[in-house]
C-alpha positions, 0 to 999 in steps of 0.5 A, a space after each residue: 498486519 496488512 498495512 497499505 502507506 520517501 525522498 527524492 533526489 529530483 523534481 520527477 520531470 522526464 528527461 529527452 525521450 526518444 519516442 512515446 514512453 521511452 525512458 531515459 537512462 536510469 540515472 547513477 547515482 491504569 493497567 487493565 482498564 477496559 473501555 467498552 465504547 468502541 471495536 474496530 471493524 472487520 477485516 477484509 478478505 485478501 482474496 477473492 472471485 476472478 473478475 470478468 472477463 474483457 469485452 473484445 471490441 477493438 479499442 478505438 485510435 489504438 494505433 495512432 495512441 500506441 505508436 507501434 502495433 495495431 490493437 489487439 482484434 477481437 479474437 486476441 482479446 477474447 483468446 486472453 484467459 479470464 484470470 489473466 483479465 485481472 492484476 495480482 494485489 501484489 503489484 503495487 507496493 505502496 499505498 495509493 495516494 489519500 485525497 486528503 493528502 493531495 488537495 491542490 494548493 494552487 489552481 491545476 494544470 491545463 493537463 491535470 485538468 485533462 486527465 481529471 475530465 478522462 478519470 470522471 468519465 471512466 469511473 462508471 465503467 472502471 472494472 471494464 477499463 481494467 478488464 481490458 487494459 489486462 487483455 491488451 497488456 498479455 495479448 500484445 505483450 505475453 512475455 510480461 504474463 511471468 511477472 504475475 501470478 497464476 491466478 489473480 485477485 479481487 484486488 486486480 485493479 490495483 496496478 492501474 489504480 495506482 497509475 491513474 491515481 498518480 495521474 490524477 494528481 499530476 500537479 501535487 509534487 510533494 506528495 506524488 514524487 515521494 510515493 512514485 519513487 515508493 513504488 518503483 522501489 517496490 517493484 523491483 522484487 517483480 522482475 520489472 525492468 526499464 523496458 517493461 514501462 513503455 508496453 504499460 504505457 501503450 496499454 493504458 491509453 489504449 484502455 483509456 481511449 476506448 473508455 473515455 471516448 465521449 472527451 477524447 482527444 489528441 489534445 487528451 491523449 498528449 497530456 496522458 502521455 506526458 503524465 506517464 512519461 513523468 510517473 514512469 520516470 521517477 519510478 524508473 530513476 527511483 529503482 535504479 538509484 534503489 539498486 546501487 544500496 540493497 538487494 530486489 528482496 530478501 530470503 526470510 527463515 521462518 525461526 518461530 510461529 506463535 498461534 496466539 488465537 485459532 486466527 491469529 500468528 505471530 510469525 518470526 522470521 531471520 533474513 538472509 542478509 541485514 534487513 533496515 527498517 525502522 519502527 513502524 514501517 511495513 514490507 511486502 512478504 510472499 509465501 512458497 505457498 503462493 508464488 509471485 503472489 505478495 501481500 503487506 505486514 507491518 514489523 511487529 517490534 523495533 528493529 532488534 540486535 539479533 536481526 529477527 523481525 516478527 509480523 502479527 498475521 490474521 487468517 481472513 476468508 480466502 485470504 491465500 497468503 495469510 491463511 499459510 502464515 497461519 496454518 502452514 508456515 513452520 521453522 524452517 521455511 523460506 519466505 521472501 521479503 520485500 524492500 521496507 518502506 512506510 512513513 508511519 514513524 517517530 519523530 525524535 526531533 520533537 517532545 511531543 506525546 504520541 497518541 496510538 489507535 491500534 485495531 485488531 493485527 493494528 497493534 503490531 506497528 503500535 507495539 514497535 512505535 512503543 519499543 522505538 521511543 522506549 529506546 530513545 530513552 526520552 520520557 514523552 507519554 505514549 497514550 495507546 488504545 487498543 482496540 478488539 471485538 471481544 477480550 479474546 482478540 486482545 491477543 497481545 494484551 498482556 504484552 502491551 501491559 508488560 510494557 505499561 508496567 515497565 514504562 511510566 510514561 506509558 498508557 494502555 486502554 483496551 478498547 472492546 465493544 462490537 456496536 461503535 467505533 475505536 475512535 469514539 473512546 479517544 473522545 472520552 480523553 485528552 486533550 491531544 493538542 499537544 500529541 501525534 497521532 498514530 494510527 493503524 488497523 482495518 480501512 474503517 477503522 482509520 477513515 474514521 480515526 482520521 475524521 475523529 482527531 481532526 473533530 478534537 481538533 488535532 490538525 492533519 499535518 500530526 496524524 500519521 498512517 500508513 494510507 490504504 486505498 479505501 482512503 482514496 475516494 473517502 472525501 
């Protein structure tokens, strides 16, 4: 299941530079009961048309902002390929930041306040900004253009969005350090050094200069640049303390390759060297098929002896990865595995029930959220609602009802209907109070699962998700 979604040995802040975005040093160290209320939406595509191409007007105070080469003029920004404008989906391994998560506890700083006036003035013309922040960064820096894929998809604006949304939310440490040090873990598998973060820099104000014109200024562009000098430090500090304990990726066998429906396989593969994970958690998988082109899926059981770790893979329109998990992958092919990360977990420290909303390909980490607790041997109830369009994409019904029948603690309730929303029927029972909340399946599906449970009144702080995108303009 595609699957958007931590600790930190330092407060993010960056050491004694030794100019604009120089880093420092990495640092060392009822069993068939259907409920027809509610199904959960569509899917989206992986993939998609290339973006436009960059407008090729030289970006106003380049020079002074970059600190070390001119703006690309117009003719190099135009002889950048159209493609080449967009950034691959893969680049970002963790899942942006959820607004809901990040509101200020206190009042913010002088430069969040700063970084907050240049994102509302950019927003309108986000797809431009994008576009040209990809000219400058291959046409000043085309040794960088290996790091991606040949071709780039719809989901091109990812790697900045992942930058500006940190920005954004400078002054919430909590939350940013835990997903910045997500993220430059992750990006180890790209080839991405410490010296690659400097280019990044100079590249994004020079896009961010020639956007926000209207409220820019040096004073703006001192506090962007000492905002990406703290992102790109955690991130940095991050991968190299990654390094010192486990490999940029693993080289996956492909053993067995179950078709449980036309669109739907269950994939399951064995990795080169042990693989920890933990139940619930997600990684980021890539294909012979489609090179450098990565794309997210949760682990479809808790972690087994046999090593094995299996993924539930949809085939959505022009999805290029999860059509070749479905119709091409057989025994015997050799897939690459991202680091694990997601926060998407059990707490065993408590007794608290869990309750599980499972959409579509959703069911996966809910299926290994259930094997976790089955292994703990502690009896706390497990309610899970698993949602579908139609009784035929209940495609692993029967092993969750296995499950119920070996598990007294254990309740599942198939959820089918194509007119309201899975949310809906977790209404009809309860009450949750005493429950955490697991969440997982398409962004509609857990934007309103979020909304529903904090209505029954479950409070924030026990609703678990892996957040995705979409999340991030949801308030």
């Amino acid at each position: 299941m595609d699957a958007p979604t931590t600790t930190s040995a330092d407060d993010g802040t960056p050491g004694d530079g030794g100019g604009w975005f120089t880093p420092r040093k990495p640092s060392k160290g009822p069993e068939d009961g259907r409920i027809t209320t509610a199904p959960t939406t569509q899917e989206a595509p992986e993939d998609g048309e290339a973006p436009e191409a960059p407008e090729t007007r030289e970006a106003p105070q380049a020079k002074e902002a970059l600190g070390a080469r001119e703006a690309p003029r117009a003719t190099e920004a135009a002889r950048a390929p159209q493609h080449q404008a967009s950034p691959p989906q893969a680049q970002s391994t963790a899942p942006l930041i959820s607004v809901r998560q990040a509101k200020p506890a206190q009042k913010a700083s002088a430069d969040a306040l700063l970084v907050q006036r240049t994102m509302a003035e950019i927003e309108p013309v986000a797809d431009k900004v994008t576009s040209y922040f990809y000219a400058l960064l291959f046409t000043r820096h085309p040794d960088l253009r290996a790091l991606f894929p040949a071709a780039m998809d719809t989901q091109r604006d990812r790697i900045l969005k992942a930058l500006l949304t940190a920005a954004e939310h400078i002054d919430h440490t909590d939350v940013l350090v835990a997903y910045l040090r997500n993220l430059g873990r992750g990006h180890r598998k790209y080839g991405t050094q410490a010296e690659h973060y400097p280019a990044v820099g100079e590249c994004l104000i020079g896009s961010l200069s020639r956007y926000a014109s209207a409220t820019w200024d040096e004073e703006t562009e001192a506090a962007w640049v000492r905002t990406y000098t703290t992102i790109s430090q955690i991130m940095i500090d991050a991968a190299a303390e990654d390094e010192m304990r486990a490999p940029a990726w693993w080289f996956a066998e492909v053993v067995s390759h179950d078709l449980r429906t036309p669109d739907i396989a269950v994939v399951t593969v064995r990795p080169d060297q042990p693989y920890p994970f933990l139940a619930g958690q997600y990684t980021s998988l890539e294909t012979p098929w489609w090179p450098r082109v990565w794309r997210h899926y949760s682990f479809a059981s808790a972690p087994r002896p046999d090593g094995l770790l299996s993924f539930h893979v949809k085939a959505v329109p022009a999805g290029w990865v999860s059509n070749a998990l479905v119709h091409h992958a057989r025994p015997g092919d050799i897939l690459r595995l991202g680091p694990p990360t997601g926060s998407m977990t059990v707490d065993h420290t408590t007794d608290s029930g869990l309750l599980c909303l499972g959409g579509g390909t959703g069911i996966a980490p809910i299926k290994a959220l259930v094997e976790d607790v089955a292994e703990h041997g502690r009896r706390r109830p497990v309610e899970v609602f698993y949602g579908a369009r139609t009784d035929h994409d209940l495609y692993d019904i029967d092993t969750m009802l296995r499950l119920q029948r070996s598990h007294p603690w254990l309740a599942v309730r198939p959820v089918v209907d194509q007119r309201a929303q899975l949310p809906d029927a977790v209404r009809e029972y309860g009450p949750w109070n005493e429950y955490d909340a697991y969440l997982s399946g398409p962004p509609g599906m857990i934007r309103n699962g979020v909304d529903a449970l904090r209505d029954i009144g479950i409070p924030e702080g026990r609703i678990r998700h892996d957040a995705v995108e979409e999340l991030v303009a949801s308030d």
